[in-house]
C-alpha positions in Angstrom: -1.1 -3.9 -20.7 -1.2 -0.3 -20.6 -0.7 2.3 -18.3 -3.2 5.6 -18.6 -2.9 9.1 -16.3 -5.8 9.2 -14.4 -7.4 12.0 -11.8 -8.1 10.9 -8.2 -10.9 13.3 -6.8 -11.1 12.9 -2.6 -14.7 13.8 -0.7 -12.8 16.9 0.5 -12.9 18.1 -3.0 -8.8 17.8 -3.8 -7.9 16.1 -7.8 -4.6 13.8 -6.9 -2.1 12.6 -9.9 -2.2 8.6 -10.6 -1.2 5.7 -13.0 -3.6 3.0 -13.7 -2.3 0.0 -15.3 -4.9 -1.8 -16.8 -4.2 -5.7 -18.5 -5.4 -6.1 -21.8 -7.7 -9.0 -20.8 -9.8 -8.8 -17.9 -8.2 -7.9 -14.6 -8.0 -10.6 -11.9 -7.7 -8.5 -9.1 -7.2 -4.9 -8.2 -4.4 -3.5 -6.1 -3.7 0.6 -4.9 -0.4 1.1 -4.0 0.1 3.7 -1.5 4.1 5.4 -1.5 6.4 6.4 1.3 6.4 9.9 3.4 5.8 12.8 1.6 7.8 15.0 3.6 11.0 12.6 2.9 10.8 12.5 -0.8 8.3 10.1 -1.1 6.1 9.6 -4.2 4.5 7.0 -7.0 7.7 6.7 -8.2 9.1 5.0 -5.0 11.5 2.4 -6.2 9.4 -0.4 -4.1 6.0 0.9 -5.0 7.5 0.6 -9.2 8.9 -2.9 -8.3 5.5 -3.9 -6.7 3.3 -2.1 -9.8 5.4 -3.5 -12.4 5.4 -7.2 -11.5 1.3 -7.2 -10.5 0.5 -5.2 -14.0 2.5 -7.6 -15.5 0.5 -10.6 -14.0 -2.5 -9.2 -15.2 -3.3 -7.5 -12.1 -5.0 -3.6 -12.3 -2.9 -1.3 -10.6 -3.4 2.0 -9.2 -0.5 4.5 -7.8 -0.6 7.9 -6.9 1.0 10.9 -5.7 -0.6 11.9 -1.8 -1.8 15.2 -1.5 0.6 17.5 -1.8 3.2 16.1 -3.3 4.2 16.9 -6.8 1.3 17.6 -9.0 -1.5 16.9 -6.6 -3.4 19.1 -4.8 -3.7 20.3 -1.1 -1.3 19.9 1.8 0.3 17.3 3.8 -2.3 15.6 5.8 -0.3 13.9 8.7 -1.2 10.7 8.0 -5.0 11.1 8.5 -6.3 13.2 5.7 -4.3 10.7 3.4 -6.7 8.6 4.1 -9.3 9.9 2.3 -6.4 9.9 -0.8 -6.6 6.2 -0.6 -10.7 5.3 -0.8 -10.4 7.8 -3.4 -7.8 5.8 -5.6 -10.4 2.8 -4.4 -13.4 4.3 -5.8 -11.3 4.7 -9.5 -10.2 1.1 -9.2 -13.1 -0.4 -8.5 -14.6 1.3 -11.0 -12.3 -0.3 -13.7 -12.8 -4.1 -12.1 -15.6 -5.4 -11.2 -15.7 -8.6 -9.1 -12.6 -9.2 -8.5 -10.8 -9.0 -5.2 -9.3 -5.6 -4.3 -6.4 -5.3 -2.2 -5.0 -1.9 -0.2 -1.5 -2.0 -0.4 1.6 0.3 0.7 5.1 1.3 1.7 6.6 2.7 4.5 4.1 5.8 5.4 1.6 4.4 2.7 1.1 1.2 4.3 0.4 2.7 7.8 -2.3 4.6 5.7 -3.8 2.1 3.8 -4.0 -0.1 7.1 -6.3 2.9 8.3 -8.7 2.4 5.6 -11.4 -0.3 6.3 -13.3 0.2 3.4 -15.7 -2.7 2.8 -14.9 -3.7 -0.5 -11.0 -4.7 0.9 -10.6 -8.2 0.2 -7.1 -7.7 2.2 -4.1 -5.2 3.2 0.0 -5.7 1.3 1.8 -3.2 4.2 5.8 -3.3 2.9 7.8 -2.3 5.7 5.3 -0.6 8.0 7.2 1.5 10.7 4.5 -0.2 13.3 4.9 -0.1 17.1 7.0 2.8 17.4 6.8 5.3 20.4 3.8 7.8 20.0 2.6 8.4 16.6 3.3 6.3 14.2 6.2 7.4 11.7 6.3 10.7 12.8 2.3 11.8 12.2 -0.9 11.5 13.1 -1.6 8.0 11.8 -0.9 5.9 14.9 1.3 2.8 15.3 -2.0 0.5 15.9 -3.6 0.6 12.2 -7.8 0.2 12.3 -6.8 -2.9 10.0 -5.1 -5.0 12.8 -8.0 -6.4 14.4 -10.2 -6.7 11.3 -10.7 -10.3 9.7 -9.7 -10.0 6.8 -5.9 -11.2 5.4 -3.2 -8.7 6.3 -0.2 -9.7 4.6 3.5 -8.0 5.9 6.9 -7.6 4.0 9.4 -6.6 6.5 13.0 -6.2 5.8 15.8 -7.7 8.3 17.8 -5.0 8.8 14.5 -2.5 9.1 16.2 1.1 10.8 12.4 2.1 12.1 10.6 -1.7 12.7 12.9 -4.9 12.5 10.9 -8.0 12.3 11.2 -8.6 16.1 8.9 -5.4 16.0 6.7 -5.7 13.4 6.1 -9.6 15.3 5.5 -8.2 18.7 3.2 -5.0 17.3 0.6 -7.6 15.1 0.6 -10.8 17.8 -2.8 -10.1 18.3 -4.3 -9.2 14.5 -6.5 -11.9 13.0 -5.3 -13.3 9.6 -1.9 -12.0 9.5 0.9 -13.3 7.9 4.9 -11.9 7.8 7.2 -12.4 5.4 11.3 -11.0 6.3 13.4 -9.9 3.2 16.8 -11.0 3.7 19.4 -8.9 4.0 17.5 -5.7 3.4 16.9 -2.3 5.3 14.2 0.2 5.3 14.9 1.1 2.1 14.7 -2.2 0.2 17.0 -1.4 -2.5 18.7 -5.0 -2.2 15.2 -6.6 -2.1 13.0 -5.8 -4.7 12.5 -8.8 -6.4 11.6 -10.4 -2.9 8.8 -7.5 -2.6 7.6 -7.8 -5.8 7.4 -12.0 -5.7 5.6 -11.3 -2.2 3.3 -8.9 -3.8 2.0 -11.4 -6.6 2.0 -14.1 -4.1 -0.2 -12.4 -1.5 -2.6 -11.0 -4.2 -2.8 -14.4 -5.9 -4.0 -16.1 -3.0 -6.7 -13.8 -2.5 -8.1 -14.3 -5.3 -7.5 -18.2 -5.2 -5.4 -18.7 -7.6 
């Protein structure tokens, strides 16, 4: 397996920093992993995003991270949640490049699920949201991205990884804010807050587990 520096390039003309794992036999399936708020110190290097990466590249899953707009090396500003969108079917368009016919799944944390649950892109085979701060008052985690993703009524798998102590949606929440989305399954992490840092393993096992059934295997 290795792990190559790639350049993201979004319709709105920004380049965006990223990591693509690639197996060293053909890829099963195809994951982008979106990181937590940018504005809070979020970036590729998210413990839970590197938990995630490093247990699906080491299934033999291609993997895509990447820094949102803005943050560290990448370019342009903060987005609010929407023009991060666009940073998301942009990783899409490099990862599908690199694996053809194989399921692709968009996947995130915190802030970078609720984004890639905004992205409906056709050639989704499903969406990994880890700890999605869903059904909050107003906008969803503070921006522009709204606490009712475009995903949630969409039939295709959703899969969630909430942790039992969540500070911004506890699995009561996350329950009451997706009864109504088609093809949705939850999944609590025991013991864990927002922040995961005692459940890694769980979110990484859940990770494999969710992509692995998509592609049937």
């Amino acid at each position: 397996m290795g792990v190559y520096d790639v350049t993201l390039e979004t319709t709105d003309g920004l380049a965006l920093v990223a990591d693509l794992a690639l197996p060293d036999r053909d890829p099963w399936a195809g994951v982008v992993l979106a990181h937590p708020h940018p504005l809070y110190g979020g970036d590729r290097h998210s413990p839970v995003v590197a938990a995630a990466f490093a247990a699906l590249a080491d299934a033999g899953v291609a993997v895509l991270r990447f820094d949102f707009r803005g943050v560290g090396r990448s370019g342009g500003t903060h987005g609010g949640g929407i023009d991060e969108r666009l940073d998301v079917a942009a990783a899409l368009d490099v990862l599908d490049g690199h694996t053809p016919d194989v399921p692709l799944v968009l996947g995130g944390y915190s802030f970078g699920s609720l984004v890639a649950l905004n992205v409906t892109d056709a050639r989704a085979a499903g969406w990994l949201a880890i700890a999605p701060p869903l059904g909050r008052p107003g906008d969803g985690d503070g921006d522009r991205a709204g606490a009712q993703p475009l995903a949630g009524p969409d039939h295709r798998p959703k899969h969630l990884v909430v942790a039992e102590h969540d500070q911004y949606c506890p699995p009561a929440q996350a329950e009451a804010a997706t009864a109504g989305w088609p093809a949705t399954t939850r999944v609590t992490v025991p013991l864990a807050d927002h922040f995961l840092l005692a459940g890694l393993d769980v979110v990484a096992e859940q990770a494999l587990a969710f992509v692995s059934r998509l592609a049937g295997r």
